[in-house]
C-alpha positions as CSV (number, residue, x, y, z in Angstrom):
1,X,106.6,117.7,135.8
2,X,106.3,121.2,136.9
3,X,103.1,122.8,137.3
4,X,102.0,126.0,138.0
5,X,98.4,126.0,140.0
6,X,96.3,128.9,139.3
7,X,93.6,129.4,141.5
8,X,90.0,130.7,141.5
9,X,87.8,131.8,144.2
10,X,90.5,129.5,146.7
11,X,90.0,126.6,144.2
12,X,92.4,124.9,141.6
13,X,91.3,126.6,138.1
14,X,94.2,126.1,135.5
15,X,97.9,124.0,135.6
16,X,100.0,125.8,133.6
17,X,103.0,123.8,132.4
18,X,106.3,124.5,130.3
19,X,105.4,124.3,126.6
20,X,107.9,121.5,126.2
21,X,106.0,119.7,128.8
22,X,102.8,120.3,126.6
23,X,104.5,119.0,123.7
24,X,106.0,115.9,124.9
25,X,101.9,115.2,126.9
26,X,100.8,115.6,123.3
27,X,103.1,113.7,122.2
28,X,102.3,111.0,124.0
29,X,98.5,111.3,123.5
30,X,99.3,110.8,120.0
31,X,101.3,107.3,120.8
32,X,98.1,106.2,122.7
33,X,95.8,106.9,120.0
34,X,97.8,105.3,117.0
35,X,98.2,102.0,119.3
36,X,94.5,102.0,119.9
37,X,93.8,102.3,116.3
38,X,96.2,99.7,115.4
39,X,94.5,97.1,118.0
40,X,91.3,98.2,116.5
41,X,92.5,97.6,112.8
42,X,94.0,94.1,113.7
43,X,90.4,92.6,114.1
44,X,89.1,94.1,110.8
45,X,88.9,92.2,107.4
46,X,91.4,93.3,105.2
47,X,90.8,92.8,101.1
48,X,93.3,91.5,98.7
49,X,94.3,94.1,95.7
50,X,93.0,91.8,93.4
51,X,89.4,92.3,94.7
52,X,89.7,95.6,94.2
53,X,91.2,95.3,90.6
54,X,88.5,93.4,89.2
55,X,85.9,96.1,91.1
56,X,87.8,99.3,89.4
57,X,88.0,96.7,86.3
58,X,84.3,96.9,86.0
59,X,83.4,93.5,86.7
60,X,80.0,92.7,88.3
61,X,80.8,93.7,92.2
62,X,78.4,90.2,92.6
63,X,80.2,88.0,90.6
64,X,83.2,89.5,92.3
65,X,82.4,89.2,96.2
66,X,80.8,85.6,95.1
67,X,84.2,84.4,94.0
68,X,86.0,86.1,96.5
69,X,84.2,84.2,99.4
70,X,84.3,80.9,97.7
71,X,81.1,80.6,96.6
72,X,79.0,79.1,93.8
73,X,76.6,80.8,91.8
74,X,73.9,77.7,93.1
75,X,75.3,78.2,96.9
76,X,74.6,82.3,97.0
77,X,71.2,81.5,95.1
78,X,70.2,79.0,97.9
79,X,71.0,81.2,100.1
80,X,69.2,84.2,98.7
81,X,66.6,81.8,97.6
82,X,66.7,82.9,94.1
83,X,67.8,80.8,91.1
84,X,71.4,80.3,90.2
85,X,69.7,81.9,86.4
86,X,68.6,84.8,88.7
87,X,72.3,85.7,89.6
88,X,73.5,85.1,86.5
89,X,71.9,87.7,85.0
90,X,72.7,89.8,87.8
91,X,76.3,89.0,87.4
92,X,75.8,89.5,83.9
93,X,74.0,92.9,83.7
94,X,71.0,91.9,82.0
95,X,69.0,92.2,85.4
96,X,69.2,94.7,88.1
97,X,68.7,93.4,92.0
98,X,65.5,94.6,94.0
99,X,66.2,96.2,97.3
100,X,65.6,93.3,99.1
101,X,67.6,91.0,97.0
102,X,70.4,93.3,97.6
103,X,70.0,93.2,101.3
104,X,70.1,89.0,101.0
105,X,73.1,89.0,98.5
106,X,74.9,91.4,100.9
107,X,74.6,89.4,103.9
108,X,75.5,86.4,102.2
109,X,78.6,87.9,100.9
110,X,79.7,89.1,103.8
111,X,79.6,93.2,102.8
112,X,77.9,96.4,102.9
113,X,74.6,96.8,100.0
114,X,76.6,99.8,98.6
115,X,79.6,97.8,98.0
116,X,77.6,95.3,95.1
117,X,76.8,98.4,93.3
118,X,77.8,98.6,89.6
């Protein structure tokens, strides 16, 4: 690489490089960053479309991560220490989730609060 040194008061202020030099650097920053992002990716959890469907379908997000992770409507209650009725009518819309309940079904499931909004 060729580098011009441009100095300030006797010290090393700026490089200055060919512009191709610069491109291909950039370049090359570029590579870096998209392999770091990929590594990062590769440890995240990835959703299957179907999940998804049924979420844009309408379906109760609940009823939807509950199945999704395997899960009975008397496991998540245990869990949440509610009643499998409880979730039912959450599932079902004829009750809405406190805060708190949210925050339990959440962890349970595995996903952010905002994502078992209806």
């Amino acid at each position: 690489m060729k580098a011009q040194i441009i100095q300030h008061d006797g010290r090393p202020a700026f490089a200055v490089i060919p512009y191709a030099e610069w491109e291909a650097i950039l370049d090359r920053l570029e590579e870096i960053e998209d392999r770091a992002d990929a590594e990062a990716a590769r440890h995240e959890e990835t959703f299957p479309i179907e999940l998804a469907d049924r979420l844009l379908a309408g379906e109760s997000p609940v009823k939807v991560w509950r199945e999704y992770r395997g899960l009975t409507l008397q496991a998540l209650a245990v869990q949440c220490g509610v009643t499998r009725q409880m979730l039912s009518m959450l599932e079902n819309g004829k009750s809405r989730p406190s805060a708190a309940l949210l925050g339990k079904l959440a962890v349970a499931l595995g996903c952010d609060m905002e994502d078992l909004h209806s």
